[in-house]
C-alpha positions in Angstrom: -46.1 -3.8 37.5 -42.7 -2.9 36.7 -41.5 -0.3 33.8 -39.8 -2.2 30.7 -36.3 -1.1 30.4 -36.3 1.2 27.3 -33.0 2.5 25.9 -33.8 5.6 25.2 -31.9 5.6 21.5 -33.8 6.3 18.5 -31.9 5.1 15.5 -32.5 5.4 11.7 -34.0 2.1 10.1 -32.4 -1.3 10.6 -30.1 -2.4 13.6 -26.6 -2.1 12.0 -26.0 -5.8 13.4 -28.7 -8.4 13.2 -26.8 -11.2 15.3 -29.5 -12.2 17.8 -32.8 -10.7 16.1 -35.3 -12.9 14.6 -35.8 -13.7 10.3 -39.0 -12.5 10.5 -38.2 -9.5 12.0 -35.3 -9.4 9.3 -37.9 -9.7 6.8 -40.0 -6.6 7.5 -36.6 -4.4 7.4 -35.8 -5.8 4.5 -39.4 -4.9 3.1 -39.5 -1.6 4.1 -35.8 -1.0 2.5 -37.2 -2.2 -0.7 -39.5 0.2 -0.4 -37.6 2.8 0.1 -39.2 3.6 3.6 -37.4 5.6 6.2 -38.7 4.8 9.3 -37.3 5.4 13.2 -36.4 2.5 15.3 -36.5 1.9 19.4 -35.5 -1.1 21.2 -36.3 -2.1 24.6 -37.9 -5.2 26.8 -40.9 -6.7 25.4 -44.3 -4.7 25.6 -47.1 -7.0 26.5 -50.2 -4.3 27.3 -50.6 -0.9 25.7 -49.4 0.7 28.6 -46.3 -0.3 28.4 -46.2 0.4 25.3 -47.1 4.4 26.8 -42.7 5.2 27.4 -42.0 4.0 23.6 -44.9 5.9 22.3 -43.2 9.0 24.3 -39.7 8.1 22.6 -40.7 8.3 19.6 -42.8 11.0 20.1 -46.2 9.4 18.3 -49.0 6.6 19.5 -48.7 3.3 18.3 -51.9 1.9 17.7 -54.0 -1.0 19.1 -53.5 -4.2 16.8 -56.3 -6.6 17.7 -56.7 -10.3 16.3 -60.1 -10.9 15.7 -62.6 -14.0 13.9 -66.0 -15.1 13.5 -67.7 -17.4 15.7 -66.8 -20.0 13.0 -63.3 -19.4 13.0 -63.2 -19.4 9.1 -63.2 -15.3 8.9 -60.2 -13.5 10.4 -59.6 -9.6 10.8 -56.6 -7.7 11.8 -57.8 -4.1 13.6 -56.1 -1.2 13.5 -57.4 1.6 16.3 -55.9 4.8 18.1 -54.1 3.4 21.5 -57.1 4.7 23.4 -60.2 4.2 21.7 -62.2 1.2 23.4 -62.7 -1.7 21.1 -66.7 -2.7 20.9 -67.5 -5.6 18.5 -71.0 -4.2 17.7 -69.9 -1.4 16.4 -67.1 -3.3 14.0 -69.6 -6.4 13.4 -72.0 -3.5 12.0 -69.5 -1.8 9.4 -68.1 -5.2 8.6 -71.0 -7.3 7.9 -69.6 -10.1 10.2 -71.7 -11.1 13.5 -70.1 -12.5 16.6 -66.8 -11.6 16.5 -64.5 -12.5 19.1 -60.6 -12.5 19.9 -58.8 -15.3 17.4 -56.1 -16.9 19.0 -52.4 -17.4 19.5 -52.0 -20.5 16.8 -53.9 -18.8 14.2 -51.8 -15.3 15.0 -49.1 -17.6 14.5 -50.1 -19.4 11.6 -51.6 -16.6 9.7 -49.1 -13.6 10.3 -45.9 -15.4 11.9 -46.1 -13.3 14.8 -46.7 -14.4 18.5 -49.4 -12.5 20.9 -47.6 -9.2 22.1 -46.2 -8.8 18.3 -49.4 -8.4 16.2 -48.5 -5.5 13.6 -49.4 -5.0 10.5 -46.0 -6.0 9.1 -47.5 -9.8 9.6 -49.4 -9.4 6.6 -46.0 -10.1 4.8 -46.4 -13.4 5.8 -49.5 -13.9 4.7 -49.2 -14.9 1.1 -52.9 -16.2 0.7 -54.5 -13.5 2.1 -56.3 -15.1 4.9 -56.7 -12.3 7.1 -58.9 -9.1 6.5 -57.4 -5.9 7.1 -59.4 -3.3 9.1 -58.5 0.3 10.0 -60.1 2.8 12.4 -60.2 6.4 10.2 -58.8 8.0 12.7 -55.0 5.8 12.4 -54.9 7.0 8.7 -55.5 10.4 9.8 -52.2 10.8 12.1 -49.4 11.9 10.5 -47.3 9.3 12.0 -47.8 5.6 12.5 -45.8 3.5 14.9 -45.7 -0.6 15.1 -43.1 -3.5 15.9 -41.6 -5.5 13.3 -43.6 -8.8 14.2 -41.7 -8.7 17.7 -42.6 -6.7 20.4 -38.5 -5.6 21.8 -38.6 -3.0 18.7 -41.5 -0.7 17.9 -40.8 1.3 14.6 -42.3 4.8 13.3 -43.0 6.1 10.1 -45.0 8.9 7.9 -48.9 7.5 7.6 -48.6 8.5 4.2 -46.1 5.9 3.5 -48.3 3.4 5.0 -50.9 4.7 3.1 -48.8 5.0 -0.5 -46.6 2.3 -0.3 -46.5 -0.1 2.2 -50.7 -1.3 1.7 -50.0 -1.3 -1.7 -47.1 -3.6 -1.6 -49.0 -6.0 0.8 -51.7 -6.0 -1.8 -54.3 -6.6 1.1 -57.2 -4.8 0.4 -58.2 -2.8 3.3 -61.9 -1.2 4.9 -62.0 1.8 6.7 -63.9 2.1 9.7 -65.3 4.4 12.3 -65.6 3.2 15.4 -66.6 5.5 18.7 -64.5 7.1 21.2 -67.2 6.1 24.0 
């Protein structure tokens, strides 16, 4: 599989020109001004595993996380999960903590409908987009614990950094999603 082209810039918040970039991603830099966030950017190609994701996280000198899309068997419940890049995702061990049996991956339209971002993207800058609170929010202990925390901006040719404790401080709060920790194992 071939490398994605990565320039190897890191630049201070949002792109001085936003020609070309998409509204939604426009949206989470203009959230995170509001806020008063100050946050590192990278472009590059788009990052469609975690491996490739691997050069940016070297970049910028911190792991972004694992985002996973997940839902009941129903498809009524939906959960956005936060976990370290390398931690292997079991759903017995979520189910448990969570109170929710058969979980499974939720897919592409309901990413898209819920969050506004495409597979590739997920982040958990999508919950701007979700006004009515549809999707429950679900982070591994071990993400809040870093001192930095890196994601895209709802598209994956831009992966961002910032403090944790921003995340933690500002940036849930301002979502207003409520939020369960979680401890899932390493093996």
């Amino acid at each position: 599989m071939e490398e994605p082209r990565i320039d190897k810039t890191i630049y201070t918040g949002r792109p001085e020109d936003s020609s070309g970039r998409l509204e939604k991603e426009i949206r989470v830099y203009d959230f995170l001004d509001s806020l008063g966030i100050e946050y590192k950017r990278a472009d590059h190609e788009a990052l469609m595993t975690m491996e490739a994701c691997e050069e940016v996280d070297k970049l910028l000198g911190a792991k972004i996380c694992k985002n996973l899309f997940l839902c009941n068997r129903q498809k009524t419940d939906f959960y956005l999960l936060l976990i370290p890049a390398e931690k292997p995702f079991k759903t017995k061990f979520l189910s448990k903590q969570i109170g929710t049996a058969r979980l499974s991956f939720a897919d592409g339209e309901q990413m898209e409908e819920y969050l506004n971002i495409t597979p590739g993207s997920l982040s958990l800058m999508g919950l701007i987009f979700d006004k009515e609170k549809r999707v429950r929010l679900v982070i591994d202990r071990e993400v809040l614990e870093e001192k930095y925390f890196g994601c895209h901006p709802c598209i994956n040719t831009s992966s961002l950094l910032m403090k944790t404790s921003d995340v933690k401080e500002k940036i849930l709060p301002a979502l207003g999603h409520e939020y369960q920790v979680v401890e899932l194992p390493t093996e």
